[in-house]
TORKOL-4160 file (C-alpha; in steps of 0.2 Angstrom, whole numbers, padded with zeros to 4 digits, m for minus):
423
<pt num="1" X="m0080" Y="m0040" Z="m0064"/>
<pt num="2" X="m0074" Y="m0041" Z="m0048"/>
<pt num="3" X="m0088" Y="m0051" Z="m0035"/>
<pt num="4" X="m0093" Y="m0037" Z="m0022"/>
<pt num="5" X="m0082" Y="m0025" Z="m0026"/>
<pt num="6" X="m0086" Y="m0004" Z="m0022"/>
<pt num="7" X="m0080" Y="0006" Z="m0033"/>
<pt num="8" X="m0066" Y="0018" Z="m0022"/>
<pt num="9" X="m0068" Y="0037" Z="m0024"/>
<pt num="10" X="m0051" Y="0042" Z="m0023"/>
<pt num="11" X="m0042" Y="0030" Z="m0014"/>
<pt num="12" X="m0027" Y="0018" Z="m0020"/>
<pt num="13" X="m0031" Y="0000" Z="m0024"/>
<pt num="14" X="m0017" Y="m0014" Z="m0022"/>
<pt num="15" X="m0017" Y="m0028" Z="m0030"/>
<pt num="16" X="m0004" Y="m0044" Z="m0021"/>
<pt num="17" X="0000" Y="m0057" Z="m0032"/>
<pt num="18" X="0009" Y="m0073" Z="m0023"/>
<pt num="19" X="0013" Y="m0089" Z="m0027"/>
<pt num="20" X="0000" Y="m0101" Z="m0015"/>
<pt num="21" X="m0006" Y="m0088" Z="m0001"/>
<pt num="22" X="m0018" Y="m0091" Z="0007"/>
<pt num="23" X="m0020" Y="m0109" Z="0001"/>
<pt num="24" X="m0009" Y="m0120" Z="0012"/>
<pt num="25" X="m0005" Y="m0123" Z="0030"/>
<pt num="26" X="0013" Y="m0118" Z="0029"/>
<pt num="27" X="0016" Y="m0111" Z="0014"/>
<pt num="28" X="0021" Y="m0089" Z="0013"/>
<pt num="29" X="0014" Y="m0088" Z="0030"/>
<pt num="30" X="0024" Y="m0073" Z="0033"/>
<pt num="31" X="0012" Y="m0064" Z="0018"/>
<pt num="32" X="m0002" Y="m0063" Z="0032"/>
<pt num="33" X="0010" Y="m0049" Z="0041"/>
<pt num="34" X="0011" Y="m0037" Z="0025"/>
<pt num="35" X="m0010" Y="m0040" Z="0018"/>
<pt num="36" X="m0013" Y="m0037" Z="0037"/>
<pt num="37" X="m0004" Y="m0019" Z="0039"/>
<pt num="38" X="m0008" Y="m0016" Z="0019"/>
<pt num="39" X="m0027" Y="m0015" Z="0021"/>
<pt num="40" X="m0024" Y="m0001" Z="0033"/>
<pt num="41" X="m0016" Y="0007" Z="0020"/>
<pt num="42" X="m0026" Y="0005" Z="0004"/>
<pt num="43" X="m0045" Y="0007" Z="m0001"/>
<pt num="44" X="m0046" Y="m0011" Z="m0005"/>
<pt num="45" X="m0031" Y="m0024" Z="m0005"/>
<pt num="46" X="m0033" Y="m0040" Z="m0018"/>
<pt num="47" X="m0025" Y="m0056" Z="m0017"/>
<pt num="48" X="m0022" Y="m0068" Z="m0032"/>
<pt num="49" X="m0014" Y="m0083" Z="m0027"/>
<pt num="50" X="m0004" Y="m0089" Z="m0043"/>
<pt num="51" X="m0007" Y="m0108" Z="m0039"/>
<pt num="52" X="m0018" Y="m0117" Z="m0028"/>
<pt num="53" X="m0015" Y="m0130" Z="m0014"/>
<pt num="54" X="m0024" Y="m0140" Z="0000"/>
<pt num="55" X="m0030" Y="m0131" Z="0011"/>
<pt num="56" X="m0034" Y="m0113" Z="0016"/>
<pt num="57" X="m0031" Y="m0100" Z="0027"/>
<pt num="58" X="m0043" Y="m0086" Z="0032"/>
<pt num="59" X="m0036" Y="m0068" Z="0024"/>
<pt num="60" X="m0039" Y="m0053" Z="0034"/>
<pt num="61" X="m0054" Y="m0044" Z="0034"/>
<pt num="62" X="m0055" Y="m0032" Z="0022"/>
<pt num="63" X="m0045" Y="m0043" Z="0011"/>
<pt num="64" X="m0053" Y="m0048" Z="m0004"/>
<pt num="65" X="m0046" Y="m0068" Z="m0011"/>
<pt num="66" X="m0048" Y="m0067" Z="m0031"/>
<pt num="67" X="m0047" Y="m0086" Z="m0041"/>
<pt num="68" X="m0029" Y="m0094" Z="m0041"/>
<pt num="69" X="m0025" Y="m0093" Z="m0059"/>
<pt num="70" X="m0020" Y="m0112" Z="m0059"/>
<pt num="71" X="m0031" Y="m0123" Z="m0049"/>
<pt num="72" X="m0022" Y="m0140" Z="m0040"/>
<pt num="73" X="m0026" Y="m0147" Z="m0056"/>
<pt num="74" X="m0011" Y="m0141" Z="m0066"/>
<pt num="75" X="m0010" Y="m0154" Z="m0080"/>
<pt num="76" X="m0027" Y="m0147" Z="m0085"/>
<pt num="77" X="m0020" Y="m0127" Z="m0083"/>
<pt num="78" X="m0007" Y="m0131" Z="m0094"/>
<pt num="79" X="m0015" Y="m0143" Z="m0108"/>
<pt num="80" X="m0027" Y="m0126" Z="m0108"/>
<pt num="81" X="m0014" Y="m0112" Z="m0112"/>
<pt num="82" X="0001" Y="m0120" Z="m0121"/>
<pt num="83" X="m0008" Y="m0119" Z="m0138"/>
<pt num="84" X="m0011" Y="m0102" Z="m0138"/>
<pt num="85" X="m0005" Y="m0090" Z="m0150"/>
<pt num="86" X="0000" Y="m0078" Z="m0135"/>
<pt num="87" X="0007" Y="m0091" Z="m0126"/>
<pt num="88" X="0019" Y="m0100" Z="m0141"/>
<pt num="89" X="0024" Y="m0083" Z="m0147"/>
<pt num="90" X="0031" Y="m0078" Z="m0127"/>
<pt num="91" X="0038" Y="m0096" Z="m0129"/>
<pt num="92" X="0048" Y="m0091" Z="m0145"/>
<pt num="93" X="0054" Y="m0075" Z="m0135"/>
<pt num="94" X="0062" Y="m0084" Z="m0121"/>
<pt num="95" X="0069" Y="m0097" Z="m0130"/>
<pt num="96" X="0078" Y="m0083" Z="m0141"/>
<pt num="97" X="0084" Y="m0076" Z="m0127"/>
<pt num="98" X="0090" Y="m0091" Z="m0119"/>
<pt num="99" X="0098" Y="m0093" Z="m0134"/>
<pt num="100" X="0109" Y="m0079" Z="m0136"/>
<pt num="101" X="0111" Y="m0075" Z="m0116"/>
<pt num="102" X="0114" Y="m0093" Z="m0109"/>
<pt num="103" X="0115" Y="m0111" Z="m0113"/>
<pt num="104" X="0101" Y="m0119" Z="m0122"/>
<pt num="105" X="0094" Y="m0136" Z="m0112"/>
<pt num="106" X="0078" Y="m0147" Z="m0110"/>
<pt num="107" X="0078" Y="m0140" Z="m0092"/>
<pt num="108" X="0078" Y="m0120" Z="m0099"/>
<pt num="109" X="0064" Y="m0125" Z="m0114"/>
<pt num="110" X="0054" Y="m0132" Z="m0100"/>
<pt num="111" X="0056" Y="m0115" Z="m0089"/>
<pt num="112" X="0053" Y="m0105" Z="m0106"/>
<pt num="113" X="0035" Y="m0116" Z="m0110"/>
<pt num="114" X="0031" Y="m0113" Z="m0090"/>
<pt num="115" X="0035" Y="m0097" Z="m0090"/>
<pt num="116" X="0026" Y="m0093" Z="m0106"/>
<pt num="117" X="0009" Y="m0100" Z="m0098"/>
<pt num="118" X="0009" Y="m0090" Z="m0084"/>
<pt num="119" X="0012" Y="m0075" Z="m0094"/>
<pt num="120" X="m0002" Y="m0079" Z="m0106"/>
<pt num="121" X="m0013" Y="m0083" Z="m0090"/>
<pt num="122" X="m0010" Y="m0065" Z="m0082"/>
<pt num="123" X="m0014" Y="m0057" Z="m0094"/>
<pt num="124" X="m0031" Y="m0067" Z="m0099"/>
<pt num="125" X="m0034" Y="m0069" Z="m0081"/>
<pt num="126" X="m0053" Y="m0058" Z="m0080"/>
<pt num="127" X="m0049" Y="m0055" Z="m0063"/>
<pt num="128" X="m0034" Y="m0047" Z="m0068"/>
<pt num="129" X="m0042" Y="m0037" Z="m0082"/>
<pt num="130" X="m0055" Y="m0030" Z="m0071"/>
<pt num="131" X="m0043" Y="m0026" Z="m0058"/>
<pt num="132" X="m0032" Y="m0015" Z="m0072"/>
<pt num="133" X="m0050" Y="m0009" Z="m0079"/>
<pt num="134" X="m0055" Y="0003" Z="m0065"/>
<pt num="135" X="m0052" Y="0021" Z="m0067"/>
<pt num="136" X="m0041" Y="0022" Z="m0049"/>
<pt num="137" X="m0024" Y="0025" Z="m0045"/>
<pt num="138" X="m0020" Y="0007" Z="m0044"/>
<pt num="139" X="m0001" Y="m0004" Z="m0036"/>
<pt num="140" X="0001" Y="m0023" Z="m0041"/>
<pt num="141" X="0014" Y="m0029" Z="m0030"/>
<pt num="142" X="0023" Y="m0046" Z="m0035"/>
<pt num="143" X="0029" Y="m0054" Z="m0021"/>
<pt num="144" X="0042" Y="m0065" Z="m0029"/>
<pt num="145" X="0054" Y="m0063" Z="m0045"/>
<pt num="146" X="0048" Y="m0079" Z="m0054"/>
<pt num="147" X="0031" Y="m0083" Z="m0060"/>
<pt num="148" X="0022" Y="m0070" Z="m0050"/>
<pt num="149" X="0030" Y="m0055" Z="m0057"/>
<pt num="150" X="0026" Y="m0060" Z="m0077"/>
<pt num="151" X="0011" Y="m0050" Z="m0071"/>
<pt num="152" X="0022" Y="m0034" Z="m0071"/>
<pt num="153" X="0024" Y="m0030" Z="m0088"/>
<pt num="154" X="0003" Y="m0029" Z="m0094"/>
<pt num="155" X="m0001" Y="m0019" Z="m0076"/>
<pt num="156" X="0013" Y="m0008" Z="m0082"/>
<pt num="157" X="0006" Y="m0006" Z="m0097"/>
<pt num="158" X="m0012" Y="m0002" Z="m0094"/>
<pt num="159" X="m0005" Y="0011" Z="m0080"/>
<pt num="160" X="m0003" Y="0003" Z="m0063"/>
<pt num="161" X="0012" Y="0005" Z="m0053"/>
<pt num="162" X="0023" Y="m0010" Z="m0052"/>
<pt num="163" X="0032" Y="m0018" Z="m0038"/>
<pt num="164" X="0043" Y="m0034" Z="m0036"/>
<pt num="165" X="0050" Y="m0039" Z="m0023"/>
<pt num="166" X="0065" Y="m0052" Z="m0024"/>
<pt num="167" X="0072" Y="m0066" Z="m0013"/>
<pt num="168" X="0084" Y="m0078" Z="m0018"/>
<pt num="169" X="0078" Y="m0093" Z="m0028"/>
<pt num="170" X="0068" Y="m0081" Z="m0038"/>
<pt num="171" X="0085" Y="m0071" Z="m0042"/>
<pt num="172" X="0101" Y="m0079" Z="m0039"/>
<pt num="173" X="0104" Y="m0088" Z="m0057"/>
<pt num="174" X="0118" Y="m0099" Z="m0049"/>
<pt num="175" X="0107" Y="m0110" Z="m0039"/>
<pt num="176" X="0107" Y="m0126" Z="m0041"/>
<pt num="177" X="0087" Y="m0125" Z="m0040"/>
<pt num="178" X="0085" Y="m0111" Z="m0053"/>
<pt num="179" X="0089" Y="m0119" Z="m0067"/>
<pt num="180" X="0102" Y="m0105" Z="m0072"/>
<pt num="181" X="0088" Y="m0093" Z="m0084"/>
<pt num="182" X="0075" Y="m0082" Z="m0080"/>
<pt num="183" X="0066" Y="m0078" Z="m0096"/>
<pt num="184" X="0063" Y="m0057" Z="m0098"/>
<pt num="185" X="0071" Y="m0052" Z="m0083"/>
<pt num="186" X="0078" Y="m0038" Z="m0093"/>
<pt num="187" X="0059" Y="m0032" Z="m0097"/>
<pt num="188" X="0054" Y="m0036" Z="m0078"/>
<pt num="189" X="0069" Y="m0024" Z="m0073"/>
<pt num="190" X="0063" Y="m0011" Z="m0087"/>
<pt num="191" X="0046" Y="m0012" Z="m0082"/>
<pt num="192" X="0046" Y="m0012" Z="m0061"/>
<pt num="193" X="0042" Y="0004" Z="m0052"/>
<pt num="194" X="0049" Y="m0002" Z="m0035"/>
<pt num="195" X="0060" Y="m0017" Z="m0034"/>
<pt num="196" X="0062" Y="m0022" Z="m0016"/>
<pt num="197" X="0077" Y="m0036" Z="m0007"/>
<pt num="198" X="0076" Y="m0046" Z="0007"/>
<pt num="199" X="0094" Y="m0043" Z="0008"/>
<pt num="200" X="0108" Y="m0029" Z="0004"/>
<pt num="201" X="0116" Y="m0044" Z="m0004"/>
<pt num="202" X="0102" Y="m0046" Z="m0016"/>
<pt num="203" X="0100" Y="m0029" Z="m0019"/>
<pt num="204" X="0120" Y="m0028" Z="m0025"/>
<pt num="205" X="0116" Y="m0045" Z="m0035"/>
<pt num="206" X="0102" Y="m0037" Z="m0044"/>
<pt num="207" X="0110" Y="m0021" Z="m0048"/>
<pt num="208" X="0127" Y="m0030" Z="m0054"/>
<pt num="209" X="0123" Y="m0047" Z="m0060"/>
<pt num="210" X="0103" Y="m0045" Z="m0067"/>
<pt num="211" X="0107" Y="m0040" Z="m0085"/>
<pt num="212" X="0095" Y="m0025" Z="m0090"/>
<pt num="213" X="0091" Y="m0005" Z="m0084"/>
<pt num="214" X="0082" Y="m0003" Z="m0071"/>
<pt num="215" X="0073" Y="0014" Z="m0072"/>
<pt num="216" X="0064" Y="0012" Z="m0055"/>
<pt num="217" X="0069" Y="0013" Z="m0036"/>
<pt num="218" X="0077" Y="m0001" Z="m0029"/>
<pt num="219" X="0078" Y="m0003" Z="m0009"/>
<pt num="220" X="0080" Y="m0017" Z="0005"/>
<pt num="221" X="0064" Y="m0023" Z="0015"/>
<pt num="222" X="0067" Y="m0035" Z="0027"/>
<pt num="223" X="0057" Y="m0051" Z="0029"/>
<pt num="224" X="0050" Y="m0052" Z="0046"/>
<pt num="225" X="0040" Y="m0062" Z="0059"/>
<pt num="226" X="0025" Y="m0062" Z="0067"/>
<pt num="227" X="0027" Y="m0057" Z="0091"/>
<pt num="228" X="0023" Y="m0075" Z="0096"/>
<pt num="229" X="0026" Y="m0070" Z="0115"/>
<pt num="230" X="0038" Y="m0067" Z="0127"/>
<pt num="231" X="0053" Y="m0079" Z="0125"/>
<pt num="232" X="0057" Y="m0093" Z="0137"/>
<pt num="233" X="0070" Y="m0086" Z="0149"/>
<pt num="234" X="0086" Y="m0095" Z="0143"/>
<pt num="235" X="0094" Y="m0105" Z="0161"/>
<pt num="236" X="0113" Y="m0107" Z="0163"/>
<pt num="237" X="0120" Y="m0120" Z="0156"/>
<pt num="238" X="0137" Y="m0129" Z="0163"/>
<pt num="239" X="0149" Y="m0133" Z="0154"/>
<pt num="240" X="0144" Y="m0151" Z="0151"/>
<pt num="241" X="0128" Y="m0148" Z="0150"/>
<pt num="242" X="0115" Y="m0155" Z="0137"/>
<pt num="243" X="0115" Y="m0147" Z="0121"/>
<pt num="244" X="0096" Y="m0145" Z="0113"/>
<pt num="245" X="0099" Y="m0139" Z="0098"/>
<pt num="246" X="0086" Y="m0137" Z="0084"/>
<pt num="247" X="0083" Y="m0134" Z="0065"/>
<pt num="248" X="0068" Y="m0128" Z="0053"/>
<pt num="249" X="0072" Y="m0133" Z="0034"/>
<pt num="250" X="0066" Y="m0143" Z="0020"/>
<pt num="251" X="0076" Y="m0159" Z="0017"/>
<pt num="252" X="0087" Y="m0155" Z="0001"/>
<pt num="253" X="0106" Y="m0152" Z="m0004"/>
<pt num="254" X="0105" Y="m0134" Z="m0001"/>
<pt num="255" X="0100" Y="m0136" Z="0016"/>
<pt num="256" X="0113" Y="m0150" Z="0021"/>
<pt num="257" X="0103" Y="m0156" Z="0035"/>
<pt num="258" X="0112" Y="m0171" Z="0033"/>
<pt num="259" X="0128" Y="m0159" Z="0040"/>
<pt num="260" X="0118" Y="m0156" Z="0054"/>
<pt num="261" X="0115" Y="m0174" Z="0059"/>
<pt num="262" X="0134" Y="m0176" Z="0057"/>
<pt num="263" X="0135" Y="m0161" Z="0069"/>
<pt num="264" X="0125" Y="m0169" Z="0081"/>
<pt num="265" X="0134" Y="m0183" Z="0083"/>
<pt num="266" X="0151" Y="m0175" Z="0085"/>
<pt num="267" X="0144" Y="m0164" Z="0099"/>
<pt num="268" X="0141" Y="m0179" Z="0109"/>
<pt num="269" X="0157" Y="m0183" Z="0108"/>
<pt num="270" X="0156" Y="m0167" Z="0120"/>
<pt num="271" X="0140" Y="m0166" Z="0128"/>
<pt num="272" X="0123" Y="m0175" Z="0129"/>
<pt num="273" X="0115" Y="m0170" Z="0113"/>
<pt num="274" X="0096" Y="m0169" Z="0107"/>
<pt num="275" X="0091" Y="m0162" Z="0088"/>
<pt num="276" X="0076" Y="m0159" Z="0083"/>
<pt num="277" X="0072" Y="m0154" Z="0065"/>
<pt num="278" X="0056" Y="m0148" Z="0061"/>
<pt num="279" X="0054" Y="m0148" Z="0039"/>
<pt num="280" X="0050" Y="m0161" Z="0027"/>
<pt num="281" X="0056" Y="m0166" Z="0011"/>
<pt num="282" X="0069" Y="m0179" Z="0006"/>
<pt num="283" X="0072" Y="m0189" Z="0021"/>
<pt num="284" X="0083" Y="m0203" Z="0010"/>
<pt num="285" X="0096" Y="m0189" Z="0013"/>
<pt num="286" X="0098" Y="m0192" Z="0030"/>
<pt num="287" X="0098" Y="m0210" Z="0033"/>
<pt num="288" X="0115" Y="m0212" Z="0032"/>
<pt num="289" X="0120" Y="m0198" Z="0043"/>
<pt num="290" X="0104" Y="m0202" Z="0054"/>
<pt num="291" X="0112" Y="m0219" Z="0059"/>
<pt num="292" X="0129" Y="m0212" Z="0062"/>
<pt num="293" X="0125" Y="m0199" Z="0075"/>
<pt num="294" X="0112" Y="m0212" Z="0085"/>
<pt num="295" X="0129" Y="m0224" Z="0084"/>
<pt num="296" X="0138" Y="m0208" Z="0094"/>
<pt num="297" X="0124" Y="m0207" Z="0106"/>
<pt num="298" X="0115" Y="m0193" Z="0100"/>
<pt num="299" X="0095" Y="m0191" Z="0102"/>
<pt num="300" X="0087" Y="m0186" Z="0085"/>
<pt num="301" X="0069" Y="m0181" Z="0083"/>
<pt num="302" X="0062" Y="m0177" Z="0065"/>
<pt num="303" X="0046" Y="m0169" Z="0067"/>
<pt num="304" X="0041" Y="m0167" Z="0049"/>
<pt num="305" X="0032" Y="m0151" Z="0044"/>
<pt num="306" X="0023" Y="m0140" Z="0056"/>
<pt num="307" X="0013" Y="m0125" Z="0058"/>
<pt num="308" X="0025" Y="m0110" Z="0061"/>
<pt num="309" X="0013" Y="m0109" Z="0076"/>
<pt num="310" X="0017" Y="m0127" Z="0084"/>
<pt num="311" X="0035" Y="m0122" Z="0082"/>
<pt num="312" X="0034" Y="m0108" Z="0092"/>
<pt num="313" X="0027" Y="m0116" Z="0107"/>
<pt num="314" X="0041" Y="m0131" Z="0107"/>
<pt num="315" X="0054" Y="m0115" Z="0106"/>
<pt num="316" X="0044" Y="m0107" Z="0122"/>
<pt num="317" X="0041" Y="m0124" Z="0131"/>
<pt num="318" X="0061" Y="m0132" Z="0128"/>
<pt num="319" X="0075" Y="m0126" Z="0134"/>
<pt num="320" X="0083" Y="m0125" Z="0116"/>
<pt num="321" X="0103" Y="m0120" Z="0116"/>
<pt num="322" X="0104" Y="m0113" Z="0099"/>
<pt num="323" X="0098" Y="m0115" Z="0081"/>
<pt num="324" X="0107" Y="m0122" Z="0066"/>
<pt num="325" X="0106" Y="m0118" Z="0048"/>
<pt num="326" X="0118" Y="m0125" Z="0039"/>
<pt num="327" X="0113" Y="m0120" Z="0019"/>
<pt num="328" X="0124" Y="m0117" Z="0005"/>
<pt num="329" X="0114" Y="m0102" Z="m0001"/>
<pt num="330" X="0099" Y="m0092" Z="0006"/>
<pt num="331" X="0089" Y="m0077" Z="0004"/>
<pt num="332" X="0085" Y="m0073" Z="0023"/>
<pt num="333" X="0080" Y="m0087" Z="0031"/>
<pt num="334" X="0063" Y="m0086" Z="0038"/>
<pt num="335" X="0066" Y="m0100" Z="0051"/>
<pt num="336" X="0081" Y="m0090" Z="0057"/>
<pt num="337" X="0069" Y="m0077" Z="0063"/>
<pt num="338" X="0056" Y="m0086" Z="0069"/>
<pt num="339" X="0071" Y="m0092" Z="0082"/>
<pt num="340" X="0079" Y="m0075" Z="0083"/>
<pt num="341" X="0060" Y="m0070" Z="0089"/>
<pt num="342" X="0060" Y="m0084" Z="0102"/>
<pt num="343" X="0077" Y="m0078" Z="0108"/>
<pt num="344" X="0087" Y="m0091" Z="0102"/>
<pt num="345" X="0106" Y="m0090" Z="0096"/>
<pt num="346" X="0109" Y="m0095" Z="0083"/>
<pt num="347" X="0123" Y="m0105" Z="0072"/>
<pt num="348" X="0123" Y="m0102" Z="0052"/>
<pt num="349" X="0132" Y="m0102" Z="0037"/>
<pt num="350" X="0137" Y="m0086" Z="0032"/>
<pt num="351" X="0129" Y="m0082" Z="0014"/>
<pt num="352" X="0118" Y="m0072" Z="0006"/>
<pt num="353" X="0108" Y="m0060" Z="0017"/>
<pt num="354" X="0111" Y="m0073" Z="0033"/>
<pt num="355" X="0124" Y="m0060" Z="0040"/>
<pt num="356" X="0113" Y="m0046" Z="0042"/>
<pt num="357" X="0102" Y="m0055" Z="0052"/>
<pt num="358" X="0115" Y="m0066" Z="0062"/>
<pt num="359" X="0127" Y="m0054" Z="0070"/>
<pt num="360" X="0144" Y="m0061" Z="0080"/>
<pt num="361" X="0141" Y="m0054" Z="0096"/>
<pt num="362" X="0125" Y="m0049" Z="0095"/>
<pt num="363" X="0113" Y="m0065" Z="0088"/>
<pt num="364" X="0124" Y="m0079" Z="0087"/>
<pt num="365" X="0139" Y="m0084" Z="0077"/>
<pt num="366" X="0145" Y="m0087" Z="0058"/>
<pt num="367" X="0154" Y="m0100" Z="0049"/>
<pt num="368" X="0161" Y="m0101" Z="0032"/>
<pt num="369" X="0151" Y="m0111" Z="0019"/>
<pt num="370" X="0163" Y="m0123" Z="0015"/>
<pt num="371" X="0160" Y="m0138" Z="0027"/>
<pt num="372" X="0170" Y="m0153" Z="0019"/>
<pt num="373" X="0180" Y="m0161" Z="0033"/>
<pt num="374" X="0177" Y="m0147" Z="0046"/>
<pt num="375" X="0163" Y="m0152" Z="0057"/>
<pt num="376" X="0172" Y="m0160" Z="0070"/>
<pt num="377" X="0183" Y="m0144" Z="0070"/>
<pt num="378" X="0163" Y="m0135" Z="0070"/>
<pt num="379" X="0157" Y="m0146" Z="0087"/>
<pt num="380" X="0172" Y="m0141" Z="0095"/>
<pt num="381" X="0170" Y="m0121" Z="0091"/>
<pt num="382" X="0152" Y="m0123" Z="0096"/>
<pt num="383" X="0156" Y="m0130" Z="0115"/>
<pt num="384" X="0169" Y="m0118" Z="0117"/>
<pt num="385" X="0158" Y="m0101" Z="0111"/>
<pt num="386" X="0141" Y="m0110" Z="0122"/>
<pt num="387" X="0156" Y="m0107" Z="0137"/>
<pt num="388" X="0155" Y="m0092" Z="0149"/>
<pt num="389" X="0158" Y="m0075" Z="0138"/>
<pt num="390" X="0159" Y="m0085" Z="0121"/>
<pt num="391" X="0147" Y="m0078" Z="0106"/>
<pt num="392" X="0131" Y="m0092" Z="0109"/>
<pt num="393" X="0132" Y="m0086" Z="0126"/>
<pt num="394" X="0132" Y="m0069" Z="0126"/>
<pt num="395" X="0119" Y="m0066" Z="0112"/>
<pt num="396" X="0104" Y="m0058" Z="0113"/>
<pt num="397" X="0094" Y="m0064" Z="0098"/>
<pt num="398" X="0078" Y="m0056" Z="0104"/>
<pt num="399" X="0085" Y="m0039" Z="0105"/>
<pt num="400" X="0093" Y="m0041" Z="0087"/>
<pt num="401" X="0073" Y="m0047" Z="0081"/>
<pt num="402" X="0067" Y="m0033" Z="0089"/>
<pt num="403" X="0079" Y="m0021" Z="0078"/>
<pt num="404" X="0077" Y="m0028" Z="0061"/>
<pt num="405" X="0065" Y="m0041" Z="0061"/>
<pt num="406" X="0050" Y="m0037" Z="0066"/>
<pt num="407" X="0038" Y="m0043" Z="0054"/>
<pt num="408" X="0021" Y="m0028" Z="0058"/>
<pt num="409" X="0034" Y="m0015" Z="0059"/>
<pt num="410" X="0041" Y="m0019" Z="0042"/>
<pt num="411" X="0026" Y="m0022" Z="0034"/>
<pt num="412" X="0020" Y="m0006" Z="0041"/>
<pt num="413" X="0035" Y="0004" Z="0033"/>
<pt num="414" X="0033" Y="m0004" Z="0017"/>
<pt num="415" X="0013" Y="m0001" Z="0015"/>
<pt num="416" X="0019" Y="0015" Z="0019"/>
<pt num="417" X="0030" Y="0017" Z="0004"/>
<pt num="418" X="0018" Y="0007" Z="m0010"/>
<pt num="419" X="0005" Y="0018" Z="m0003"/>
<pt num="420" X="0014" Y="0031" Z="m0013"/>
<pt num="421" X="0019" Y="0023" Z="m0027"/>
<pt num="422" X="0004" Y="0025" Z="m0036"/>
<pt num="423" X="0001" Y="0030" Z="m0053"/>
């Protein structure tokens, strides 16, 4: 059973599954805006982290935190459930459907295997059982595509409502990342009452590309952030002023952050320029690029990882000229937000849900993915639209947050609509 749990008379119970929250410092942080506007909504909200990490952060009162189902010891989790019958006989499924949908590889036997644990792991999960056992109108809300929403067909099946909500590397198959397969994503698509897009653009994806019927709603709920205060008031800069420009990312291909040390150093050609990346990862990638821009003069300051909290205070203590984000495919990019909420303009690659968040004329200005060869051609766009009436100068990120990013106000709309999804 579940440890300390009152039995709700008629209210709706909810039941979150994600993929580390609360564990971590830095991981899903924007998870804490939806559980906090949730538990206003529901009798009692559950959480059920699907992997653990270091560290934890306190969940909202109210808030109940169930057992990750996979402690930090994963070699142990998975030793446990890959001989099981349940578990080799989902394995079998998925690598038929590999199979006769896609291209057979070690990579895509691996997903199948991983895949085919976690299933089996839902569904022997006691917590889970308990949770699906009570006699109450009951919502399990999956808050990615992947591993967390194997969960969706067994609470659909002992009469909860389901809900998913999708991303990008949990649903755009082409990504490099992905590995190109996501086993039963027709069953997840069957068996989801709600399917819910950080984006229009992943809402078109999964209704055109994600093979399957889907027999529930499907609708756009933007990720937000959290008010982190009133915005340093942005001074005028001359035209040969210092550029302070800053980025948030991990350090992998997809993110070209190694671009953005190119771009450095070209806009010192023009200006006095300072960049400051905050994200870890990868840092071999940028060695080359590092060196380069230091040899054109630019200042370069890589922070490493840091609480979203800590970056929110550099934004309000540095007079920062705009933001970067230079990635080949994305989702909506939290760390765009975070800036748009420090009123920030910003600079960005123009793919996947980026556009309806960065708006020319309004947040900041877009560019084409393709960078090969063009960031000299890129510093030179930059200086003249950070010029008197150009897009970096006029924009008013904040005001564009305000709109569509506001992280309570969305979590609020959406507790609103899973509050009624119940079965």
């Amino acid at each position: 059973m579940l440890e300390g749990y009152a039995m709700p008379q008629n209210n709706t119970d909810l039941l979150i599954v994600t993929t580390h929250y609360p564990y971590g410092t830095i991981e899903e942080n924007w998870v804490a805006h939806e559980v906090e506007e949730f538990r206003h909504k529901f009798r009692t909200v559950f959480v059920l982290p699907v992997k653990e990490l270091k560290g934890k952060r306190p969940v909202p009162a109210g808030v109940q935190l169930l057992p990750p189902l996979a402690s930090r010891k994963r070699a142990a989790f998975f030793i446990r459930h890959t001989l099981l019958p349940k578990t080799l006989l989902y394995f079998l499924r998925a690598t038929v459907e590999c199979v006769t949908h896609s291209t057979l590889s070690r990579r895509r036997l691996a997903i199948c295997l991983k895949f085919a644990c976690y299933r089996a792991a839902f569904e022997r999960s006691s917590a889970v059982q308990s949770f699906l056992q009570f006699q109450t109108p009951k919502v399990v809300y999956a808050y990615w595509g992947h591993i967390p929403a194997l969960i969706v067909p067994f609470a659909r099946k002992q009469g909860a409502a389901t809900c998913v909500r999708y991303h990008a590397g949990d649903l755009y198959t082409h990504r490099p990342e992905v590995g190109g397969f996501f086993p039963w994503r027709p069953l997840l698509k069957r068996t989801t009452d709600l399917s819910i897009f950080v984006s229009q653009d992943a809402l078109q994806y999964f209704l055109s590309a994600v093979r399957g019927t889907h027999s529930g709603e499907a609708q756009v709920y933007r990720l937000g952030s959290g008010d982190y205060g009133p915005p340093r008031r942005r001074s005028f800069r001359p035209a040969d002023g210092p550029i302070v420009m800053v980025s948030a990312s991990w350090i992998d291909s997809n993110k070209r952050v190694d671009s953005i040390a190119q771009l450095a150093g070209e806009l010192n050609k023009h200006a006095p320029t300072t960049w400051h990346h905050f994200g870890s990862g990868d840092t071999t990638l940028l060695d080359e690029a590092v060196a380069s821009a230091r040899k054109k003069g630019a200042r370069i300051h890589l922070h490493g990882q840091v609480p979203v909290e800590r970056l929110q205070s550099f934004y309000r203590e540095t007079d920062v000229t705009f933001f970067v984000n230079l990635s080949r495919a994305e989702g909506i990019p939290i760390s765009v937000v975070e800036a748009l909420n420090a009123d920030i303009p910003i600079v960005a690659t123009a793919v996947g849900g980026t556009p309806e968040v960065v708006i020319e004329r309004r947040s900041g200005m877009l560019l084409d993915s393709n960078l090969h060869g063009l960031i000299p051609a890129l510093a030179e766009r930059i200086i003249k639209e950070l010029n008197t009436g150009g897009l970096l100068e006029i924009a008013r990120p904040r005001q564009v947050w305000e709109q569509l990013c506001d992280g309570h106000r969305n979590a609020r709309n959406l507790a609103k609509t899973l509050s009624r999804l119940s079965r």
